[in-house]
C-alpha positions as a printed Julia matrix, in Angstrom:
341×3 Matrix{Float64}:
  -5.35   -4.11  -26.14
  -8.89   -2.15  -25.85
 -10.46   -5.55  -26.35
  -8.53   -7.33  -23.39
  -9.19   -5.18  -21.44
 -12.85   -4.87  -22.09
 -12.99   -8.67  -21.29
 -11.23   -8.2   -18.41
 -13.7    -5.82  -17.1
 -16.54   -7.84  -18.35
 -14.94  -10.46  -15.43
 -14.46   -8.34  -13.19
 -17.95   -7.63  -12.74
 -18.51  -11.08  -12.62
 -16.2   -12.79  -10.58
 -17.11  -13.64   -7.01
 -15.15  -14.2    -3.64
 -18.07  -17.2    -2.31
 -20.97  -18.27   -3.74
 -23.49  -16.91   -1.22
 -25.31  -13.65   -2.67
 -25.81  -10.39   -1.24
 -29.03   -9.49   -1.67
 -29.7    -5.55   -2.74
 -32.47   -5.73   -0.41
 -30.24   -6.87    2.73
 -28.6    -3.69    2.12
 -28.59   -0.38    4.37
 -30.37    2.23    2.58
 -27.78    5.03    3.74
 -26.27    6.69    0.92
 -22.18    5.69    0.5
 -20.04    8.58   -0.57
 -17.67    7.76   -3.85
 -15.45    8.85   -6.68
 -17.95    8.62  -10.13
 -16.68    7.47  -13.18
 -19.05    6.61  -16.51
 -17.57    3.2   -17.82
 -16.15    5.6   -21.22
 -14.53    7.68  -18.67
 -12.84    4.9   -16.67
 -12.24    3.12  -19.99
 -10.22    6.45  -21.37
  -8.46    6.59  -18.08
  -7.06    3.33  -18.25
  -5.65    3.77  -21.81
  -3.97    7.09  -20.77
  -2.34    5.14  -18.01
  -1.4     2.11  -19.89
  -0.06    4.57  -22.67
   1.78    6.43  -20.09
   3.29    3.23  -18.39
   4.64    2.31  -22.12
   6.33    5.52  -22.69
   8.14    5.37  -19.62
   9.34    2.24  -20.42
  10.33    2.71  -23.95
  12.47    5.8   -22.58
  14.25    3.35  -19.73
  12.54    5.19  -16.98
  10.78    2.05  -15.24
   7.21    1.72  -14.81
   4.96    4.89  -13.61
   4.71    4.45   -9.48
   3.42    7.67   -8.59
   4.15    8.98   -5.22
   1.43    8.78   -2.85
   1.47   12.46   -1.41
   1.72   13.49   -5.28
  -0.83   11.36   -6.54
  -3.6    12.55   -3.74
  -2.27   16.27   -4.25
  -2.61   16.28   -8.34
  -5.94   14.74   -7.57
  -7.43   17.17   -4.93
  -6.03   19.97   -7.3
  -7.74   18.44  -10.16
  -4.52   19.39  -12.66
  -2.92   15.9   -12.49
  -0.74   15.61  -15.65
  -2.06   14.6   -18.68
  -5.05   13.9   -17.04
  -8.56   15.87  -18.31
 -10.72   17.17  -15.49
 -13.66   14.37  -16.44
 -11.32   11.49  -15.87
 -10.33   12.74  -12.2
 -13.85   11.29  -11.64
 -16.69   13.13   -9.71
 -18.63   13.38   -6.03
 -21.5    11.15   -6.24
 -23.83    9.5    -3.18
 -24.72    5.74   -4.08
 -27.84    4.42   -2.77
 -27.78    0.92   -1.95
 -31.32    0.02   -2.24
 -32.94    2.05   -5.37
 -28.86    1.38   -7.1
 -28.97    5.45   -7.68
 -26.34    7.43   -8.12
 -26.74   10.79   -7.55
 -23.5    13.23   -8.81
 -22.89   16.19   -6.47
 -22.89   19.02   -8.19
 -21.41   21.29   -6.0
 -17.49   20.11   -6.34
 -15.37   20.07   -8.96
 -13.82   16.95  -10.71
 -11.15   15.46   -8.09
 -12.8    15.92   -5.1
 -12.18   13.32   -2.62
 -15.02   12.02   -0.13
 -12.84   11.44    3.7
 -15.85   10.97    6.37
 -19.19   11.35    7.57
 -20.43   13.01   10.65
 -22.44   10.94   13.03
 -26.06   12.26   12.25
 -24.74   11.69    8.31
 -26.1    14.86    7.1
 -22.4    16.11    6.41
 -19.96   15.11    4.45
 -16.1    15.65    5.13
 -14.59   16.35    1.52
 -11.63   16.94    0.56
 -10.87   19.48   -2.92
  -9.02   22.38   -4.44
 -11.82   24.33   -5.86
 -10.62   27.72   -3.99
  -7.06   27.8    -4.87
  -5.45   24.75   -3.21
  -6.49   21.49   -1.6
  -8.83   22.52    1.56
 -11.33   20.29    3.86
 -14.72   21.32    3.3
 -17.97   20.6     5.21
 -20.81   19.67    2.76
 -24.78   19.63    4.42
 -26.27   17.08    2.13
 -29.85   18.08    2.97
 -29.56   21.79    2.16
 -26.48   20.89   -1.01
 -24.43   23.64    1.14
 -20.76   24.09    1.47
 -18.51   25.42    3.97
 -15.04   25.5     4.98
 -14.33   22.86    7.83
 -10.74   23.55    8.48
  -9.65   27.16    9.23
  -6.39   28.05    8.63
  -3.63   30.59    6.99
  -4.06   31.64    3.32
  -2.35   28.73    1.45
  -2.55   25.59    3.99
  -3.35   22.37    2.46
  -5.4    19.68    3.6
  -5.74   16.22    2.2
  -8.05   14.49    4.33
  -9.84   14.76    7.74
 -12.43   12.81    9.84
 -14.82   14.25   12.12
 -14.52   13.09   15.71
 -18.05   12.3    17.88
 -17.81   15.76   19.74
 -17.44   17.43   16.14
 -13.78   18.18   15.77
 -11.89   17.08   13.3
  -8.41   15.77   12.61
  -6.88   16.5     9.37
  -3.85   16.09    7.57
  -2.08   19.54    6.94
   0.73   19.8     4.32
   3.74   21.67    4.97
   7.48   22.27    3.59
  10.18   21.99    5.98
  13.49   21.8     5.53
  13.58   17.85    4.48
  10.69   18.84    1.33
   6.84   18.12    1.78
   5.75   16.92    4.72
   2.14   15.87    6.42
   1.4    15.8    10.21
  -2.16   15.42   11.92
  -3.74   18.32   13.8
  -6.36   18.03   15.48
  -9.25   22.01   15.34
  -9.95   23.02   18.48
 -13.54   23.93   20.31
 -14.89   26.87   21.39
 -12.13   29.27   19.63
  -8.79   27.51   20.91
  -5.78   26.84   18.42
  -5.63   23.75   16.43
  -3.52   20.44   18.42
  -0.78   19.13   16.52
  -1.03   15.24   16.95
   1.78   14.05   15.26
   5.58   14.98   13.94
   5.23   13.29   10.31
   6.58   12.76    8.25
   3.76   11.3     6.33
   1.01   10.98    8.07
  -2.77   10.82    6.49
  -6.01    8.7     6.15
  -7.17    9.38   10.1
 -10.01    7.55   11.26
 -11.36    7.88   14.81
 -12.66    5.13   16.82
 -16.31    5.12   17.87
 -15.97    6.05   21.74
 -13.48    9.24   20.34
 -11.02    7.7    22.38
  -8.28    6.53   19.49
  -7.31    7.67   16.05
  -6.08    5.13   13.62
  -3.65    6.51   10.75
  -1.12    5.79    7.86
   2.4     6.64    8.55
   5.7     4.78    7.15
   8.87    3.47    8.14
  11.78    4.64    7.66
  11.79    2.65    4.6
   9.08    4.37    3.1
   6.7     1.02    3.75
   2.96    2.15    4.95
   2.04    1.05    8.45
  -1.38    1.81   10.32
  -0.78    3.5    13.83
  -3.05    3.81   16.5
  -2.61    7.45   19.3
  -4.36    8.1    22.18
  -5.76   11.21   21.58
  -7.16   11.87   25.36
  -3.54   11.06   26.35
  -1.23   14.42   26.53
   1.85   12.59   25.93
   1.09    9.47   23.98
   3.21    8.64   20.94
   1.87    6.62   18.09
   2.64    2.72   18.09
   2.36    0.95   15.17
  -0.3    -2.04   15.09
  -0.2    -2.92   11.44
   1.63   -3.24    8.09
  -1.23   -2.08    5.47
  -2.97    1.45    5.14
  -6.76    2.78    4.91
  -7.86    1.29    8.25
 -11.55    2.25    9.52
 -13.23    0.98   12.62
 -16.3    -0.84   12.58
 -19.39    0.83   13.91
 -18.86   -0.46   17.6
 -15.23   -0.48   17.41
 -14.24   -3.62   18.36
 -13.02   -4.55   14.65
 -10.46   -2.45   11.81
 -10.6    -3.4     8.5
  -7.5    -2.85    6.07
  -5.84   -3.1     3.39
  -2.83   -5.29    3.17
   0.08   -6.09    0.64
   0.04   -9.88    0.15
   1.92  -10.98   -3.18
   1.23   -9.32   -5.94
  -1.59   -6.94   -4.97
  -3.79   -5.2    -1.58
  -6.15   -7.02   -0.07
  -8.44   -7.09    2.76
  -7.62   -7.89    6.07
  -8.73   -7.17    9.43
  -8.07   -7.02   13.29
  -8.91   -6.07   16.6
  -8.09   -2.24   17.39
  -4.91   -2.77   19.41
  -3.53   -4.95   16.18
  -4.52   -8.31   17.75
  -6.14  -11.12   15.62
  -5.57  -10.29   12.55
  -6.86  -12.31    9.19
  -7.61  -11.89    5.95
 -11.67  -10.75    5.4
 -12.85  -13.72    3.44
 -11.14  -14.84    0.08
  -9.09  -12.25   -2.8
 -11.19  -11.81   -5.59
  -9.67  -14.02   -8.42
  -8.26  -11.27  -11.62
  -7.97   -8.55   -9.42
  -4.78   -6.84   -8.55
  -6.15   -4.82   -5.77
  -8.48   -4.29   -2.99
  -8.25   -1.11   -1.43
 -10.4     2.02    0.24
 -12.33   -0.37    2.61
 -15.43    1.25    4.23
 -17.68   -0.6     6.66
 -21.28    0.19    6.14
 -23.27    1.81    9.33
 -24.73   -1.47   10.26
 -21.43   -3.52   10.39
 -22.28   -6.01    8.22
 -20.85   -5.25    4.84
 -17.69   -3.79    3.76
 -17.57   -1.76    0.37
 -14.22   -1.29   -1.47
 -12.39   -0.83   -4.94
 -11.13   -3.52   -6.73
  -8.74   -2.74   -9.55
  -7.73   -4.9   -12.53
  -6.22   -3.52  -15.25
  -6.37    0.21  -14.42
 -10.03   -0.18  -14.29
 -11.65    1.0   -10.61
 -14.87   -0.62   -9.43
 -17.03   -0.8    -6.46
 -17.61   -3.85   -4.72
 -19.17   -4.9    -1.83
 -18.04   -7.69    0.82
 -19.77   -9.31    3.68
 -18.25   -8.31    7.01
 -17.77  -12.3     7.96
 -16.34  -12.57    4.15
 -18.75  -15.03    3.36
 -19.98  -13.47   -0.1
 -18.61  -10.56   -2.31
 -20.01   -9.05   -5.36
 -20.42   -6.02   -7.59
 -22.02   -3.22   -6.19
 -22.16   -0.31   -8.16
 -23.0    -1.29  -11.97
 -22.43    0.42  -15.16
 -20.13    2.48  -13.52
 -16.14    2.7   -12.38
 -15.63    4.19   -8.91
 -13.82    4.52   -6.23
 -12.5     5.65   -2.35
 -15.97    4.47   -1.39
 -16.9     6.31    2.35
 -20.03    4.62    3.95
């Protein structure tokens, strides 16, 4: 099984989308935010979950879908079941253009990267190391931290995005009377109360678009299927509309394209569209051997698009032109993933 999987991998790395390269030196040299895993570590992690997924079926349970509120939860906590703290995977800046990674020290395993703020010298991240799952505002030049989100003793927060003018608009758990719940609130400035944006009932993965105008988010349907919505923040009133089956949207730099993940077939893969949902079509060609594309991030120049591919419980970086004319590996010797660029 090891060995299948290890040649799997091996084709992973190798596969391409289109036959046109992407050079390394085409590449922005900003640093892209990611999940770190050593190739033992991501190797180990896929056994436990194969293992896992077998046990569950010998006991006529079904196949291990986690939740997706649970799943983000156990790994902002870093206590996911059965699952040792070096396999949560840790903070780590990529550079494009020396191929560096650099781990960040200052979290602990878990941690999930959500945003960058528009000089990129802070870093919106998301992890439990004070008690429970809190947004946290990391200065990369001074290796600082800081809490981003205040709030009562024993909120949660599982992700956030930092607006132009500096706010930010987070996810905040909560239990109600119909169990766990997540709504979007938005902090306030200059002292005033935190904005609730919207009801729930399971809302995350906010992205604002570049103008501060419109945030783009994951909700579901009443049948539990994940939809991208788009609310008009400046608006008092305005209700979310939904624009898109799929999740993870982010805007491009100048705003006038959303890339996505989408369920086609089997698997995710990437899509995109224009902000109000118009236009919408599939970003180049699906990676043959991989079951999913997912965590798209467009880099800060609009041209590429970095995400995780997945293929047999292994999680790798790769990196997609924005046109979809070429795809490749982009992080080597290494699983990763929830790349933020």
């Amino acid at each position: 099984m090891r060995l299948l999987r290890v040649l799997a991998f091996a084709a992973l790395a190798g596969l391409t989308a289109c036959a046109m390269p992407l050079p390394t030196e085409s590449l922005p040299e900003t640093p892209l935010a990611f999940i770190h895993r050593t190739s033992a570590q991501g190797r180990d992690r896929a056994d436990l979950l194969q293992r896992r997924r077998g046990e569950q079926a010998k006991s006529g349970k079904g196949v291990m879908k986690l939740n997706e509120l649970e799943n983000m939860l156990g790994r902002i906590r870093g206590i996911s079941k059965d699952m040792k703290p070096e396999l949560q995977g840790r903070l780590a800046l990529y550079h494009p253009r020396t191929q560096r990674v650099e781990l960040i020290d200052a979290f602990i395993p878990g941690a999930l990267p959500c945003d960058w703020s528009q000089d990129r010298t802070r870093l919106l991240v998301a992890s439990g190391q004070r008690g429970v799952p809190r947004l946290f505002d990391y200065s990369v030049p001074r290796k600082e931290v800081a809490q981003a989100v205040a709030g009562p003793p024993g909120a949660v927060q599982i992700s956030g995005a930092y607006a132009p003018s500096g706010r930010v608009a987070y996810a905040d758990v909560r239990r109600t009377q119909a169990g766990v719940e997540t709504m979007l609130w938005m902090t306030g400035g200059g002292g005033a109360v935190a904005r609730q944006l919207t009801k729930g009932p399971r809302d995350n993965a906010v992205r604002w678009s570049p103008d501060g105008k419109v945030i783009l988010f994951e909700g579901v349907l009443s049948n539990g299927a994940p939809v991208i919505k788009a609310l008009d923040v400046l608006e008092e009133h305005s209700e979310p509309r939904v624009i898109a089956r799929g999740r993870e949207a982010r805007f491009s730099p100048r705003g006038d394209w959303v890339v996505y993940s989408r369920e086609r077939g089997p698997g995710w893969r990437l899509w995109r569209m224009r902000p109000d949902g118009t236009g919408k079509t599939a970003l180049g060609h699906a990676v043959q051997g991989l079951a999913d594309e997912r965590h798209p991030t467009i880099s800060p120049d609009g041209q590429y698009v970095a995400y995780m591919a997945e293929a047999n419980d292994r999680q790798q970086i790769r990196i997609r032109a924005m046109d979809g004319s070429g795809d490749r590996l982009l992080i080597e010797d290494a699983d990763g993933t929830m790349p933020v660029w």
